[in-house]
C-alpha positions as CSV (number, residue, x, y, z in Angstrom):
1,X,0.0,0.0,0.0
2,X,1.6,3.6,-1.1
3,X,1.7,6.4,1.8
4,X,-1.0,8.4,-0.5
5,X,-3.5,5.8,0.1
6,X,-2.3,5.0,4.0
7,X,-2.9,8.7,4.5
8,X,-6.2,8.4,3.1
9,X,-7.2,5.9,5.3
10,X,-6.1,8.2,8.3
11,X,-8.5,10.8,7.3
12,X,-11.0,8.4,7.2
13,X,-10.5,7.8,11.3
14,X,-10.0,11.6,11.3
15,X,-13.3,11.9,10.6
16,X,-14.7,9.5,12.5
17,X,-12.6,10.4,15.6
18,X,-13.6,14.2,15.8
19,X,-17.4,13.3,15.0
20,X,-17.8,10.8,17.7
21,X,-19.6,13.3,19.8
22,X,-21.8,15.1,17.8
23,X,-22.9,11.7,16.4
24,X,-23.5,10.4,20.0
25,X,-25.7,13.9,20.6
26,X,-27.4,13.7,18.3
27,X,-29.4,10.7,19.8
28,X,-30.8,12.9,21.7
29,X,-30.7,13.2,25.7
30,X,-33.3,10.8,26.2
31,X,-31.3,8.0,24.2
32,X,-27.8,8.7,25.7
33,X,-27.4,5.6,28.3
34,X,-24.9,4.3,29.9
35,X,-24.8,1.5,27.4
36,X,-24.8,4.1,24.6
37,X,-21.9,5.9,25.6
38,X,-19.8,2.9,26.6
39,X,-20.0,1.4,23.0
40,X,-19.3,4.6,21.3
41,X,-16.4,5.1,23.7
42,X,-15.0,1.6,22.8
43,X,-15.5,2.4,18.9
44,X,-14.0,5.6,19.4
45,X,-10.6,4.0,20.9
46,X,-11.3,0.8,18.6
47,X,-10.3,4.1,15.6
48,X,-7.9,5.8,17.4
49,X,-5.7,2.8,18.1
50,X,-6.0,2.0,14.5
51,X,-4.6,5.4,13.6
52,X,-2.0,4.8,15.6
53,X,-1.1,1.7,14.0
54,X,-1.6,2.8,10.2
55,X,0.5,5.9,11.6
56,X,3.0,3.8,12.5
57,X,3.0,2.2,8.6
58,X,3.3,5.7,7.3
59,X,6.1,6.8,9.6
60,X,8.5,3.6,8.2
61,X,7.6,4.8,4.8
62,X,9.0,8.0,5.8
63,X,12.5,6.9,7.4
64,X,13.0,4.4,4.3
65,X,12.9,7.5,2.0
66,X,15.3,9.4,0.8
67,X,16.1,12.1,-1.3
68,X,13.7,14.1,-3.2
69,X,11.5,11.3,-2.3
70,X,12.0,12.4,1.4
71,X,11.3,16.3,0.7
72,X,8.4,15.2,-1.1
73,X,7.0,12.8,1.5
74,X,7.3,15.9,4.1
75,X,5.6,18.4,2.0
76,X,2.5,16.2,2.0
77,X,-0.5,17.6,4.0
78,X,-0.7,15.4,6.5
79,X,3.1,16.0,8.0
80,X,3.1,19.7,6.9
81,X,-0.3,19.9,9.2
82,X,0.6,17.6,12.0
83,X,-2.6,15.3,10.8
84,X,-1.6,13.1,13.8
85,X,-2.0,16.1,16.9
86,X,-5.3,17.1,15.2
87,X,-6.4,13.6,15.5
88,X,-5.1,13.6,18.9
89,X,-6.9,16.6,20.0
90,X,-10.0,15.2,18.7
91,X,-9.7,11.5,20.4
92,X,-9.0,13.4,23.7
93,X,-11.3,15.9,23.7
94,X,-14.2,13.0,22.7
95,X,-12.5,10.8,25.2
96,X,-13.0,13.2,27.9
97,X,-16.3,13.8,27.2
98,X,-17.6,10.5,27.0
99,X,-15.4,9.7,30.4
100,X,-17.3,12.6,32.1
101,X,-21.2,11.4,31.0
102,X,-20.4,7.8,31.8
103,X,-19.5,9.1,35.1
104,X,-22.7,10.7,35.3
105,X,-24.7,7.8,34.0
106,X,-23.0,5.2,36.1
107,X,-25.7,3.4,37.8
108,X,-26.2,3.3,41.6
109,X,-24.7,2.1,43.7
110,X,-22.0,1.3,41.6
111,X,-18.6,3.4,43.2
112,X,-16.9,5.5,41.3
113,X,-13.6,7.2,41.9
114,X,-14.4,10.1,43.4
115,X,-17.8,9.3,45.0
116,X,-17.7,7.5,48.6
117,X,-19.1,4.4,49.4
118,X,-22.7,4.4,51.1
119,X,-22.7,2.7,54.3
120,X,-24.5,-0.9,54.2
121,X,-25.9,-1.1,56.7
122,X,-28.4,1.1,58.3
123,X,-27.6,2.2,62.0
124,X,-29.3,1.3,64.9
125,X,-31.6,4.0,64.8
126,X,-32.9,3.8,61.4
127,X,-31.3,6.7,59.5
128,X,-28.5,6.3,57.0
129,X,-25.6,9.1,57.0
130,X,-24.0,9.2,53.0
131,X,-20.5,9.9,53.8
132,X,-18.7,13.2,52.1
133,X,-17.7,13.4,48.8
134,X,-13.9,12.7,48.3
135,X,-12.2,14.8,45.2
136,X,-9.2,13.3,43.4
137,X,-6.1,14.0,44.5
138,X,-3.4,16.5,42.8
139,X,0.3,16.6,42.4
140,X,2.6,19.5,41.2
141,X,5.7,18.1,41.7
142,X,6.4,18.9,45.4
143,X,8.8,15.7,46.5
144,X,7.2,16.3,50.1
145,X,3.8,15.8,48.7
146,X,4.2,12.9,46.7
147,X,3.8,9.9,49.2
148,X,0.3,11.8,50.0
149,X,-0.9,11.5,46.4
150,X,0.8,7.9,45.6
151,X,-1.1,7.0,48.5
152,X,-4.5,8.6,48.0
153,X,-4.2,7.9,44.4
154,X,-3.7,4.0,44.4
155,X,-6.5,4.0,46.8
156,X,-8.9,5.5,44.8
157,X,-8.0,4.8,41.0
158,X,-5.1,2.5,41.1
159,X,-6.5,0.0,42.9
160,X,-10.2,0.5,41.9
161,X,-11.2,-2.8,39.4
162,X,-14.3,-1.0,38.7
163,X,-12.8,1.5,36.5
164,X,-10.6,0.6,32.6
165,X,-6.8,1.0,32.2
166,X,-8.4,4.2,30.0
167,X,-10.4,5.5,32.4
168,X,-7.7,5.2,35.2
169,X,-5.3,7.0,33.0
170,X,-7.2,9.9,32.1
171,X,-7.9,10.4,36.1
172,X,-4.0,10.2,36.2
173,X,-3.6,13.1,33.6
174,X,-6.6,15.2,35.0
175,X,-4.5,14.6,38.5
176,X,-1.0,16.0,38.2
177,X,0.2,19.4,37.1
178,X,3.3,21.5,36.1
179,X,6.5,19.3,35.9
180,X,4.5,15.6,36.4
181,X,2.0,16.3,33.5
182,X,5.2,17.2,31.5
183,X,6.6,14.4,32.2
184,X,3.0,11.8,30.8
185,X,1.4,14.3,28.7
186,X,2.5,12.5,25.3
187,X,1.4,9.2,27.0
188,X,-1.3,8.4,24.1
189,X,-4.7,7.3,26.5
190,X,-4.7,3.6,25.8
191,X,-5.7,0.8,28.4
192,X,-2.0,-0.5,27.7
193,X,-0.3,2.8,28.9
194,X,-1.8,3.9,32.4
195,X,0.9,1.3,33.8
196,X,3.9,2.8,31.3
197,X,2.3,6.3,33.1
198,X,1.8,5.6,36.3
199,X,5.7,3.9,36.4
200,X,7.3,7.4,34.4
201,X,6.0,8.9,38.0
202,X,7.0,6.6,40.3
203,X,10.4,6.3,39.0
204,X,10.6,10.1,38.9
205,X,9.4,10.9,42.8
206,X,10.2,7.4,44.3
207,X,13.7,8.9,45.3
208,X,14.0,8.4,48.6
209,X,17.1,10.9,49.0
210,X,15.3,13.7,47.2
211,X,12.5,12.8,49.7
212,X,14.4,12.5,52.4
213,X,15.8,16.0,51.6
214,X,12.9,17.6,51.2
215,X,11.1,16.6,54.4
216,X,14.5,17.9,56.4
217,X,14.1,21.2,54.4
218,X,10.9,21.4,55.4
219,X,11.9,20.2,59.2
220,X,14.4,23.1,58.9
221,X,12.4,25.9,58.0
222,X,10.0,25.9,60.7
223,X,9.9,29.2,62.0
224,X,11.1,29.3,66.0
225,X,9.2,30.6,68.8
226,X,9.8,34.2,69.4
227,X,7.8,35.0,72.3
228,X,5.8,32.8,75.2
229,X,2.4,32.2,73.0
230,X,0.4,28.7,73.4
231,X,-0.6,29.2,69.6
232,X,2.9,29.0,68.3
233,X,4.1,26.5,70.9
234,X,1.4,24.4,69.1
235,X,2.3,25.3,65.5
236,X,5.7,24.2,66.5
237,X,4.9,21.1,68.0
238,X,2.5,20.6,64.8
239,X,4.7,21.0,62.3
240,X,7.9,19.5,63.9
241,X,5.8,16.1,64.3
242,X,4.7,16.3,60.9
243,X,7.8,16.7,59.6
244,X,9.3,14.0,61.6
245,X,6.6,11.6,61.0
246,X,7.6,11.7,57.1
247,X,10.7,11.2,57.7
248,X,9.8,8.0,60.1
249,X,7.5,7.1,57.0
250,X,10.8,6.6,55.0
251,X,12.7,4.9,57.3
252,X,15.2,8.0,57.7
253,X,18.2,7.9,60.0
254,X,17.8,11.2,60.1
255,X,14.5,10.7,62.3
């Protein structure tokens, strides 16, 4: 098969990709069910995995080249403009949106990952208390606040067998911020990648000197008590166990 008629079947799944949506609205609200939206979400990464792999066909087309044939190959539309980010755009932007209503349409009481669990059984007294809503965790980069969302994070998503490999990685990307989203942006959202993802931060933050480091710097920079005040005695007290308490966490000497 020549690149021209690769490239044609990419804009086929171009198509198909950034109308997902629209054609899932246009069922009307009545008609979008859970069921709907979970098929069209499986068709919609059914097409963008198969981009991926017909992109993958083009791009050895393109390092086998050479020559004019090269310069040509490069001036064709869909390299000069980047066919493949559009196409990404518009499988995570439809992603994201199909994600979010089958969040909503989940049935009850099915858990989700970032609604609590009901109690089961009633109390003594008859009444039943729905325990607060618990958002996602975030991470920035902050070494001293990593073991907090590694933590919080495997509890809720990691570790929760009621959500896909895709719908835990796009809770992962929606998570982190700054320097960590840098670091998995590119990750394409495919069942087979949250682990690649999830390992990219662990091996980046998982440093126990770096953490150890930052929890003495932290230890360190607690201000001192300047005058005879309960309030700062406390603070101090506060923070000084906090700080040692992370450093316990990692089995620091410096405890």
């Amino acid at each position: 098969m020549s690149i021209e008629e690769h490239i044609e079947r990419q804009n086929d799944y171009i198509w198909r990709i950034s109308r997902a949506v629209e054609n899932l609205r246009k069922l009307g609200e009545a008609k979008i069910t859970y069921g709907q939206v979970k098929s069209r979400l499986d068709a919609l990464n059914s097409s963008w995995n198969k981009f991926q792999e017909n992109h993958e066909k083009i791009s050895e087309i393109k390092f086998a080249a050479k020559g004019d044939q090269l310069d040509a190959i490069k001036r064709l539309s869909y390299f000069a403009k980047d066919h493949y980010g559009l196409c990404e755009e518009h499988f995570l932007s439809g992603e994201g949106v199909m994600l979010d209503l089958l969040e909503s349409l989940k049935p009850a009481p099915a858990a989700t990952a970032q609604a609590a669990a009901a109690p089961q059984d009633a109390p003594a007294g008859g009444s039943s208390k729905r325990l607060p809503r618990i958002e996602l965790p975030t991470f920035a980069g902050s070494y001293s606040e990593w073991k907090p969302f590694h933590d919080l994070f495997s509890s809720m998503v990691r570790e929760n067998s009621q959500l896909s490999e895709v719908e835990k990685l796009h809770y992962l990307k929606t998570s982190v911020t700054d320097e960590p989203l840098q670091l998995i942006k590119n990750i394409s959202l495919t069942a087979k990648n949250f682990p690649r993802a999830w390992e990219t931060l662990v091996s980046r933050y998982e440093n126990k000197r770096l953490l150890t480091d930052s929890h003495l710097a932290t230890l360190f920079a607690i201000p001192r008590v300047t005058k005879k005040s309960s309030s700062e005695l406390k603070s101090l007290h506060s923070n000084t166990c906090e700080a040692l308490g992370a450093l316990e966490l990692l089995d620091s000497p410096e405890k």
